[in-house]
Backbone as JSON Lines, residues from 0, in Angstrom:
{"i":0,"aa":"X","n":[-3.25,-22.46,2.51],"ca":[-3.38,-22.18,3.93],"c":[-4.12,-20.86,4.09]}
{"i":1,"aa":"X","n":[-5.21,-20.81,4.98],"ca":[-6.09,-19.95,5.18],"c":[-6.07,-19.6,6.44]}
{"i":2,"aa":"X","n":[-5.99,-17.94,6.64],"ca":[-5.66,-17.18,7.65],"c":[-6.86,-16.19,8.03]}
{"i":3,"aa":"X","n":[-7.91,-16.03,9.45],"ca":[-8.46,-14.86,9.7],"c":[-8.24,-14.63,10.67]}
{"i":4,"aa":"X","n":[-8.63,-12.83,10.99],"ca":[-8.06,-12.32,11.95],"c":[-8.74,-11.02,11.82]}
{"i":5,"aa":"X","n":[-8.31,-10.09,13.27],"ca":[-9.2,-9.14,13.26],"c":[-7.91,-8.23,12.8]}
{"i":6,"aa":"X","n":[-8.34,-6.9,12.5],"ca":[-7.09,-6.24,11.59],"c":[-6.49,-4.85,12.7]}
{"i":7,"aa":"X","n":[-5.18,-4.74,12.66],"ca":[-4.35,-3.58,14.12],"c":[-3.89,-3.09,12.67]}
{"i":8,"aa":"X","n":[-4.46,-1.65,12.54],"ca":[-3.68,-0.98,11.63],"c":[-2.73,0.34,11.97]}
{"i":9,"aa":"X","n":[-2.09,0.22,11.02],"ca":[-0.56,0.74,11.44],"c":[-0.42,1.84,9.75]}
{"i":10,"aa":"X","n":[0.33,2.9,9.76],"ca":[0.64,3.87,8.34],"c":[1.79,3.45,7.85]}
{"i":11,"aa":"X","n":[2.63,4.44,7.19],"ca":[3.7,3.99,6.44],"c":[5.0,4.12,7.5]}
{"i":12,"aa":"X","n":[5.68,3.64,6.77],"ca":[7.09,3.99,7.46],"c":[7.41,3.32,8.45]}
{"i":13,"aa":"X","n":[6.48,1.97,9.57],"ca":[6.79,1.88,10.97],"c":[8.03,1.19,10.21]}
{"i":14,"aa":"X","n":[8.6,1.63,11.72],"ca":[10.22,0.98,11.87],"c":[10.39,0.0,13.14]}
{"i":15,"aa":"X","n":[11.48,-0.48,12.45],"ca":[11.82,-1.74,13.39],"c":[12.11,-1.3,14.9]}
{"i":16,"aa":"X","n":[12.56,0.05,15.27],"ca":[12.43,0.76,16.5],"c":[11.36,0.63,17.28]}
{"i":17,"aa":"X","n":[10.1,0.91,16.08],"ca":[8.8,0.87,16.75],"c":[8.11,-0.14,17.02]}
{"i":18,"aa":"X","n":[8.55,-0.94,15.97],"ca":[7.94,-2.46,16.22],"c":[8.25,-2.89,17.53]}
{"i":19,"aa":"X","n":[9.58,-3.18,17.86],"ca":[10.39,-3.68,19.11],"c":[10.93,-2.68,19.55]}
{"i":20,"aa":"X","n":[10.94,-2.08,20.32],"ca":[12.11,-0.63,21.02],"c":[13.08,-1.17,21.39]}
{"i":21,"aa":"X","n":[14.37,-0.2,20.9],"ca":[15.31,-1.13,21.6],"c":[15.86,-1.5,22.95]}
{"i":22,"aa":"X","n":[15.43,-0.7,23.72],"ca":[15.76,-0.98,25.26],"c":[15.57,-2.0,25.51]}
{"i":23,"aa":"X","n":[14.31,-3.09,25.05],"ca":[13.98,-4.45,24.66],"c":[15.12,-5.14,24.53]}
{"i":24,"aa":"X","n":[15.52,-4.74,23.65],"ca":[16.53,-5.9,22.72],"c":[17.51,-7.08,23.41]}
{"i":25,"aa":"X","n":[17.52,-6.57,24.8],"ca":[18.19,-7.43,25.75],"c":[17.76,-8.83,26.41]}
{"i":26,"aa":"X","n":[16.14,-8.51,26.1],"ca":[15.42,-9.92,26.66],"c":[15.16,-10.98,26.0]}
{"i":27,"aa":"X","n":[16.03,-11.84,26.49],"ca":[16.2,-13.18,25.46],"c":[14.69,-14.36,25.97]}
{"i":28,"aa":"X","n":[13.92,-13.85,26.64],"ca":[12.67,-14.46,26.38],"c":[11.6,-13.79,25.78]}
{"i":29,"aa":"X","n":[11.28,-14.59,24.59],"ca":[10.32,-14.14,23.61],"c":[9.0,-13.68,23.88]}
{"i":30,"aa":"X","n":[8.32,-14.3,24.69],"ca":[6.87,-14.34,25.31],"c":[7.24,-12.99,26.38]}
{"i":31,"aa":"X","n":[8.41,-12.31,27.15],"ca":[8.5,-11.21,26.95],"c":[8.59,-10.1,26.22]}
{"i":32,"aa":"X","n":[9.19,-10.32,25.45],"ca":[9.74,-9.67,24.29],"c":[8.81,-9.07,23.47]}
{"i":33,"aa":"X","n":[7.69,-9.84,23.67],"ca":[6.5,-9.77,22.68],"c":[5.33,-8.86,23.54]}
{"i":34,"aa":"X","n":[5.85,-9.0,24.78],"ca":[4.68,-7.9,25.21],"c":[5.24,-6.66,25.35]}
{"i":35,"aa":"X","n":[6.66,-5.86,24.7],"ca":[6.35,-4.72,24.34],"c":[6.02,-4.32,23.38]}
{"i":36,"aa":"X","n":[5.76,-5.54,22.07],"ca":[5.25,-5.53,20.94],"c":[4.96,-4.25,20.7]}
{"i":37,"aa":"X","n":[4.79,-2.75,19.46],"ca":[4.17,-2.03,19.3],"c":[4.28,-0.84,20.63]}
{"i":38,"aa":"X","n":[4.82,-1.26,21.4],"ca":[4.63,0.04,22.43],"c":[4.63,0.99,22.77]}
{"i":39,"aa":"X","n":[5.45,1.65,22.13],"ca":[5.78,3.17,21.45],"c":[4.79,3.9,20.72]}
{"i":40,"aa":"X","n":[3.86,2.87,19.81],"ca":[2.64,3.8,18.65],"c":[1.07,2.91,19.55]}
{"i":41,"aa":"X","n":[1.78,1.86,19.82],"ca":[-0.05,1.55,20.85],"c":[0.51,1.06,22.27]}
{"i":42,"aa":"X","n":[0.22,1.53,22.91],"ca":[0.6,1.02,24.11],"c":[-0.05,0.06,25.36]}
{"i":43,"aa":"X","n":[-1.27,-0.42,24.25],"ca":[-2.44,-1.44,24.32],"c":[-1.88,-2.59,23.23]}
{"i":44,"aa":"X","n":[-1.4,-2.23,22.43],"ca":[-1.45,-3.51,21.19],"c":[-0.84,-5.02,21.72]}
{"i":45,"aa":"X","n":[-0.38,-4.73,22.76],"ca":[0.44,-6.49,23.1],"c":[-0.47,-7.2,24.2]}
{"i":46,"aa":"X","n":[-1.62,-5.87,24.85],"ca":[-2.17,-6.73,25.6],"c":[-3.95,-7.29,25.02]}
{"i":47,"aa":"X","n":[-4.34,-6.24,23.99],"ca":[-5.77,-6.69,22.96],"c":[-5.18,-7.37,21.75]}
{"i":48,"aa":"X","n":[-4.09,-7.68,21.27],"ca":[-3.79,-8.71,20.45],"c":[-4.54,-10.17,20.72]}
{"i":49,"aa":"X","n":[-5.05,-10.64,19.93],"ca":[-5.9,-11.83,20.12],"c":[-4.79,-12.9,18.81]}
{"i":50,"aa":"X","n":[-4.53,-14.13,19.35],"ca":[-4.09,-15.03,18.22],"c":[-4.82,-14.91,17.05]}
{"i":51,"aa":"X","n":[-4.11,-15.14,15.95],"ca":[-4.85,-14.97,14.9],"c":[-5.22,-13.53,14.04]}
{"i":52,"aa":"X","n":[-4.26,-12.64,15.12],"ca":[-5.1,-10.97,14.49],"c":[-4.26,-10.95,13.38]}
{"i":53,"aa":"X","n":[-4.49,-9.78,12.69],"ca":[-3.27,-9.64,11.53],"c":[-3.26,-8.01,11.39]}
{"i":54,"aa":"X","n":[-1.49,-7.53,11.08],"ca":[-1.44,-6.4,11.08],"c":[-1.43,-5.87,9.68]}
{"i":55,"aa":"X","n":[-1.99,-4.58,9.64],"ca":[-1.77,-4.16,7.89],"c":[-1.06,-3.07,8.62]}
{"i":56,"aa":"X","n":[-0.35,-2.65,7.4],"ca":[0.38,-1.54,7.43],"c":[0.44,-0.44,5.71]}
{"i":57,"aa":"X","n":[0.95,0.45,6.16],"ca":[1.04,0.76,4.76],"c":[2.63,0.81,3.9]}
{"i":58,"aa":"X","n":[3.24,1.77,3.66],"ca":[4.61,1.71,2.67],"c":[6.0,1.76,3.89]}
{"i":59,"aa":"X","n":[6.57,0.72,3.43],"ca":[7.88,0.54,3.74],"c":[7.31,0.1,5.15]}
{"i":60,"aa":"X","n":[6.97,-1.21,5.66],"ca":[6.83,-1.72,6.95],"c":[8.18,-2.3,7.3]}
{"i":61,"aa":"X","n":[8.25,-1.93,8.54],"ca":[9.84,-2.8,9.04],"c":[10.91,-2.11,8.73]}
{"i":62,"aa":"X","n":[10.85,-0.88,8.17],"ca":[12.18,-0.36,7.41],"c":[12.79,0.02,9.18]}
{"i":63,"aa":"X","n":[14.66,0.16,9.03],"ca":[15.31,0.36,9.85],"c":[16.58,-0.69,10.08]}
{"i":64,"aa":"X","n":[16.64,-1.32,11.46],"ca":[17.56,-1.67,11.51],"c":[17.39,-3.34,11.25]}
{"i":65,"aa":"X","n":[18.21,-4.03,11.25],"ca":[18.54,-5.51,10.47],"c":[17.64,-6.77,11.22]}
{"i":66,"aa":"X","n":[17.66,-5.84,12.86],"ca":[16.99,-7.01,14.08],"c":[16.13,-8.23,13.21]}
{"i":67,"aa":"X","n":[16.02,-9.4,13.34],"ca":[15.12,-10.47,13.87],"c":[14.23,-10.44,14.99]}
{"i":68,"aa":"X","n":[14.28,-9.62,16.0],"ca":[13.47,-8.81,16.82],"c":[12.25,-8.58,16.33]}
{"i":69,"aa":"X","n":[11.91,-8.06,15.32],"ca":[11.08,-7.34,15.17],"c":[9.89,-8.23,14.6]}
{"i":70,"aa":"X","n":[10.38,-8.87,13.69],"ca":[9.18,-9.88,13.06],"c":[9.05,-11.04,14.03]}
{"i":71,"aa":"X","n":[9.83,-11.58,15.3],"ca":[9.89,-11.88,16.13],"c":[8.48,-11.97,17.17]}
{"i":72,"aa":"X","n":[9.03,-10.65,17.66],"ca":[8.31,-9.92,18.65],"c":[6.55,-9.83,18.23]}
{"i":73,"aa":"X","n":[6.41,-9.52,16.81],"ca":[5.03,-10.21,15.97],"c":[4.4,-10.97,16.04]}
{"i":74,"aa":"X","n":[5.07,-12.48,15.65],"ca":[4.87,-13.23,15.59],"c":[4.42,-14.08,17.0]}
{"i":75,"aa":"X","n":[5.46,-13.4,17.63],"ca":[5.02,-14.34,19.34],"c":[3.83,-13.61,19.84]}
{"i":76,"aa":"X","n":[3.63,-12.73,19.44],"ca":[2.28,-11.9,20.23],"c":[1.34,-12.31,19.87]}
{"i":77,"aa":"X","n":[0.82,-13.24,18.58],"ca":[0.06,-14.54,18.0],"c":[-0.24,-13.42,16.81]}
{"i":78,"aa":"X","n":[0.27,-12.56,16.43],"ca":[-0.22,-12.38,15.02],"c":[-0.33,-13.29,13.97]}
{"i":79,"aa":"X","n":[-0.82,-13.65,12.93],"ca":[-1.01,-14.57,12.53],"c":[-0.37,-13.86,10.61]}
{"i":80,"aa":"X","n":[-0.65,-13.03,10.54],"ca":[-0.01,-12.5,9.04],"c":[0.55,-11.01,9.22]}
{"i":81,"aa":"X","n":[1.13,-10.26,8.54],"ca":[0.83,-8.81,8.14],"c":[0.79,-8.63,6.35]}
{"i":82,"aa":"X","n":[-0.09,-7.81,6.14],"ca":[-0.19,-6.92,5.35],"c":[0.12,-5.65,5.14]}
{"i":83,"aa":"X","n":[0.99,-5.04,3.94],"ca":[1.63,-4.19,3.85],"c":[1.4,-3.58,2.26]}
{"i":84,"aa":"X","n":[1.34,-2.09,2.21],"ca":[1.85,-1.78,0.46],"c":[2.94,-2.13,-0.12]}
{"i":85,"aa":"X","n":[3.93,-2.05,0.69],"ca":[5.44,-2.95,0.66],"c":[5.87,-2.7,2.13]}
{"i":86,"aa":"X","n":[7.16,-3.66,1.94],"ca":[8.11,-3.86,3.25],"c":[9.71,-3.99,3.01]}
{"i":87,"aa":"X","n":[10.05,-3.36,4.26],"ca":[11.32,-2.77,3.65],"c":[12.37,-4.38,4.0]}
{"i":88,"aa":"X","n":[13.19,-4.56,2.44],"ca":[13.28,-5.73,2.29],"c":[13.98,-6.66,3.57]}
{"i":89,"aa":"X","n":[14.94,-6.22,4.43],"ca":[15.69,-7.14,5.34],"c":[14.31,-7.91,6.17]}
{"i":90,"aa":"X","n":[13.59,-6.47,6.34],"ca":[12.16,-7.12,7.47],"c":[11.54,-8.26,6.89]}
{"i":91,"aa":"X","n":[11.58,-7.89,5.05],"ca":[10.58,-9.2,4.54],"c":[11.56,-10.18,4.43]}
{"i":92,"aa":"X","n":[12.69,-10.66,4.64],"ca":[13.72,-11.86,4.58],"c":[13.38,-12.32,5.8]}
{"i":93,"aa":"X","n":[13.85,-11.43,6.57],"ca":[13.27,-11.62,8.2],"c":[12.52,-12.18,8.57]}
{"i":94,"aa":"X","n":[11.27,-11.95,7.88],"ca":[9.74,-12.77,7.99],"c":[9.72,-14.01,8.1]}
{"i":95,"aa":"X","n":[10.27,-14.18,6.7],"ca":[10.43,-15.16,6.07],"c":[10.96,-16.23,7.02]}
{"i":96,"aa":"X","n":[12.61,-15.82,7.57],"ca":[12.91,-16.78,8.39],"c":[12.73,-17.56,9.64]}
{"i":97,"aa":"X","n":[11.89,-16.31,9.84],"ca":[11.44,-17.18,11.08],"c":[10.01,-17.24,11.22]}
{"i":98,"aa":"X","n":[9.37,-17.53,9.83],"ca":[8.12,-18.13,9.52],"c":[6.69,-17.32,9.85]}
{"i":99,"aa":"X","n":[6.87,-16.09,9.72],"ca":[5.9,-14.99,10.12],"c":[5.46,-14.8,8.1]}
{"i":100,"aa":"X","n":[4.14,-15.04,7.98],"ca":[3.88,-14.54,6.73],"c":[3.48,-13.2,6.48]}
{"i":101,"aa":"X","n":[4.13,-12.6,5.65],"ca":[3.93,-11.59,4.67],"c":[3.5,-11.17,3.59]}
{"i":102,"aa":"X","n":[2.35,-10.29,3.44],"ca":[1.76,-10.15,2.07],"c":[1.95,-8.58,1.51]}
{"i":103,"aa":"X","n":[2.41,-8.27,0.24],"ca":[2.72,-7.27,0.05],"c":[1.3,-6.96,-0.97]}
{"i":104,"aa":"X","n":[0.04,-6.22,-0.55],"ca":[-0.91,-5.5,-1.17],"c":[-1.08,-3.8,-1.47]}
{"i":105,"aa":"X","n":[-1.37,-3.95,-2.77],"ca":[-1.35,-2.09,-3.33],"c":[-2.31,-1.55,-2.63]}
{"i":106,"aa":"X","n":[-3.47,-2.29,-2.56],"ca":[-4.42,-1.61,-1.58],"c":[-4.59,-2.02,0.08]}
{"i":107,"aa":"X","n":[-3.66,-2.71,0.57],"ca":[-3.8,-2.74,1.69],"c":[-4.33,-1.24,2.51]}
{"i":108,"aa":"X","n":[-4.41,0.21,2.22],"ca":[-5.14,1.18,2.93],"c":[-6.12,1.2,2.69]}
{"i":109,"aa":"X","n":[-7.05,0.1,2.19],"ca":[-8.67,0.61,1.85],"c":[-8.9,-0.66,3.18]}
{"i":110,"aa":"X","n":[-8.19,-1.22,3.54],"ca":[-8.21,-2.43,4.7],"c":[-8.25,-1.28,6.32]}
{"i":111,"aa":"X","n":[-9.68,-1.43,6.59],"ca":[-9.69,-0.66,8.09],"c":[-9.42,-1.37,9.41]}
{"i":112,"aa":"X","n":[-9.11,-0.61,10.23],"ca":[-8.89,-0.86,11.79],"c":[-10.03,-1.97,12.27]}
{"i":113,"aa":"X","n":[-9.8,-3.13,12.9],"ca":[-10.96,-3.61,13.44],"c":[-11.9,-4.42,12.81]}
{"i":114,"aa":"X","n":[-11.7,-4.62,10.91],"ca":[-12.2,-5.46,10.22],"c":[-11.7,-6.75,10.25]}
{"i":115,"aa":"X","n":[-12.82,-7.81,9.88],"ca":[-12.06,-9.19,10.05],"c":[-11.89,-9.74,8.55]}
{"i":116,"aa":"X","n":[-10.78,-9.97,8.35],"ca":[-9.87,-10.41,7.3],"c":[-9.7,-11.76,7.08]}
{"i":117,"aa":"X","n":[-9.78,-12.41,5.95],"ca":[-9.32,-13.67,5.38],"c":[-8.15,-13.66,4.52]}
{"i":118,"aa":"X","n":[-6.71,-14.6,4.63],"ca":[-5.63,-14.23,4.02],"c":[-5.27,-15.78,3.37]}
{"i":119,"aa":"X","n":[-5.54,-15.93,2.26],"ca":[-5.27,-17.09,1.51],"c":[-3.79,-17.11,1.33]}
{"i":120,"aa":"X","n":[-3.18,-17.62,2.19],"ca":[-1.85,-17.53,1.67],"c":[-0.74,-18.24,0.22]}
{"i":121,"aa":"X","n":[-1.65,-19.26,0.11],"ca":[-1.86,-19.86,-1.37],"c":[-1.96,-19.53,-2.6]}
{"i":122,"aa":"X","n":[-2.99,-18.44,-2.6],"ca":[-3.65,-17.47,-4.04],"c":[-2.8,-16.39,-3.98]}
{"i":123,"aa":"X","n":[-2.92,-15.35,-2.42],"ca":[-2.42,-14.23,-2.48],"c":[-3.4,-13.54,-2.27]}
{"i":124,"aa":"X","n":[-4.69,-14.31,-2.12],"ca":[-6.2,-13.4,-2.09],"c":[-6.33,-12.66,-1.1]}
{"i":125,"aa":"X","n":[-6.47,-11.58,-0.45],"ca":[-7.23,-11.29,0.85],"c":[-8.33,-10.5,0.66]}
{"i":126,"aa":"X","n":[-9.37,-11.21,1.59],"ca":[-10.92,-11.22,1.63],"c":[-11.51,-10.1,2.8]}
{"i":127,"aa":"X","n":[-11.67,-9.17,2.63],"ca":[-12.1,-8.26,3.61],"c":[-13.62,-8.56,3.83]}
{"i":128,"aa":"X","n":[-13.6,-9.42,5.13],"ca":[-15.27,-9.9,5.76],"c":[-15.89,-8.97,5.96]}
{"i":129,"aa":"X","n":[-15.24,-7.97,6.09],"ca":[-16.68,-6.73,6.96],"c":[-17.02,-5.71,5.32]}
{"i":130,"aa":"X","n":[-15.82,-5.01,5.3],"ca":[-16.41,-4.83,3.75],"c":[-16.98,-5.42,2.63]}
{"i":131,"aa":"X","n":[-16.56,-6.91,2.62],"ca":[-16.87,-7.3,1.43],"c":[-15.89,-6.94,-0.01]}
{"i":132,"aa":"X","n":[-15.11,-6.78,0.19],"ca":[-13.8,-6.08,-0.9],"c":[-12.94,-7.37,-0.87]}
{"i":133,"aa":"X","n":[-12.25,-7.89,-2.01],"ca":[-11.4,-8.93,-2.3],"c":[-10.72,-7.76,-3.03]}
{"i":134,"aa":"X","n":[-9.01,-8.51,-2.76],"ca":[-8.05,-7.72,-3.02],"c":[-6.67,-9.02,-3.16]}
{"i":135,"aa":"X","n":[-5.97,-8.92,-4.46],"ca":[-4.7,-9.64,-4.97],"c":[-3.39,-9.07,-3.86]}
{"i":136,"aa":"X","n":[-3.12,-9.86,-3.42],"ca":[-1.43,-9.85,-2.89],"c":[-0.81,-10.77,-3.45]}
{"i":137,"aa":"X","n":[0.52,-10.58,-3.43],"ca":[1.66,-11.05,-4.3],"c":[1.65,-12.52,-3.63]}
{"i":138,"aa":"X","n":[1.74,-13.5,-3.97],"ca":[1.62,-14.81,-3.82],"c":[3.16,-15.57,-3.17]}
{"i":139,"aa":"X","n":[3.46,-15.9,-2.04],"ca":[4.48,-16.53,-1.83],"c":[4.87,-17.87,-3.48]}
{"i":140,"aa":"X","n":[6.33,-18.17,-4.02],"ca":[6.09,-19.1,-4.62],"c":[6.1,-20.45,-3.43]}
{"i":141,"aa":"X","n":[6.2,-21.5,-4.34],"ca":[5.92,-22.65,-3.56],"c":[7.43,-23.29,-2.04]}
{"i":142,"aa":"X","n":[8.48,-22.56,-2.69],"ca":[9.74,-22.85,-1.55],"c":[9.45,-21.55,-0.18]}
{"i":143,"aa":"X","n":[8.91,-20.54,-0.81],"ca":[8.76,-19.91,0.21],"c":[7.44,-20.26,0.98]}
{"i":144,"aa":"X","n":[6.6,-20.99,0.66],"ca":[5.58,-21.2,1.39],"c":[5.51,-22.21,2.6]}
{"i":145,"aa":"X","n":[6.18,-23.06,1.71],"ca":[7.23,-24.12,2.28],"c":[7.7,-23.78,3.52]}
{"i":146,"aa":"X","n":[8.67,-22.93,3.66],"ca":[9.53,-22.09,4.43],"c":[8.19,-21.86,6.48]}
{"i":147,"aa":"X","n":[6.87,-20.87,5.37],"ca":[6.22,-20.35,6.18],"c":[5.48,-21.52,7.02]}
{"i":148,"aa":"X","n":[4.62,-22.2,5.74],"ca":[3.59,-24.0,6.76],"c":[4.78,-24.35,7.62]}
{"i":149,"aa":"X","n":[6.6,-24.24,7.66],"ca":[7.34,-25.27,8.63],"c":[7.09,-24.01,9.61]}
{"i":150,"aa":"X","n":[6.99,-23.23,9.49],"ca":[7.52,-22.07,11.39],"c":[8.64,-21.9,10.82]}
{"i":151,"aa":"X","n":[9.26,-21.41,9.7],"ca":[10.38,-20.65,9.97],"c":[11.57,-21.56,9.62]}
{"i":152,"aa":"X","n":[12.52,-20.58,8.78],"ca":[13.56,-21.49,8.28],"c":[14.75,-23.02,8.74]}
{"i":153,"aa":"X","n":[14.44,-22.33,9.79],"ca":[15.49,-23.65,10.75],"c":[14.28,-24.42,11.12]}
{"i":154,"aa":"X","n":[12.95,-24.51,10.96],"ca":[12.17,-25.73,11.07],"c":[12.27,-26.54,9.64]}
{"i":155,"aa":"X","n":[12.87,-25.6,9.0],"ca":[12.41,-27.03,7.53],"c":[13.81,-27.87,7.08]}
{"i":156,"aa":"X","n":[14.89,-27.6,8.27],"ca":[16.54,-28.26,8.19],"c":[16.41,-29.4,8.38]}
């Protein structure tokens, strides 16, 4: 499965605070929920999000609190992947379950703001179109991929 998108970059450390704020946390409709996406560090990002974009980030993405919120709130805003140096693990379970893909790359910071990206989610490849730079991410195995082609764990019950 093959993923492009234009790239919203983000540094180390965002937290699940920042992802979703929690004053949020109360709105049980998603397609709201999703437009405070990011609001706190861009306060544009939920309304120039285009389907299909993908976020990179750098070390420890998602670290904080346990929410489903957060990879949530992502996912409905039509992101289509993130990329990360790592992610702090509940966020990447998180992902997982509710079918938001995740790629954990060492060089995801040589990946700039505004480049358009190809994300093989199959290989693990991602193809930087504007640079021209190919770069290895860790490869879902085949149950977790599984998981991601259904939308998310309670689609594949």
């Amino acid at each position: 499965m093959k993923l492009k998108g234009k790239v919203f970059k983000f540094g180390d450390n965002i937290d699940t605070d920042v992802i979703i704020p929690a004053r949020y946390l109360n709105i049980a409709d998603v397609g709201e929920l999703s437009s405070h996406c990011m609001e706190d560090i861009d306060a544009t990002f939920a309304s120039r999000v285009q389907k299909g974009d993908i976020i990179v980030g750098g070390d420890n993405f998602g670290c904080g609190s346990s929410r489903e919120h957060a990879p949530l709130s992502i996912k409905t805003c039509g992101v289509s992947c993130v990329i990360a140096k790592s992610f702090a693990r509940i966020f990447y379970r998180n992902s997982i379950n509710i079918g938001l893909p995740i790629l954990e790359c060492p060089e995801a910071d040589e990946i700039a703001a505004s480049d358009v990206v190809e994300v093989d989610l199959d290989t693990g490849i991602v193809s930087d179109k504007t640079s021209g730079k190919t770069y290895r991410a860790a490869a879902f195995p085949p149950e977790i991929q599984q998981i991601i082609k259904a939308g998310g764990l309670l689609k594949t019950l």
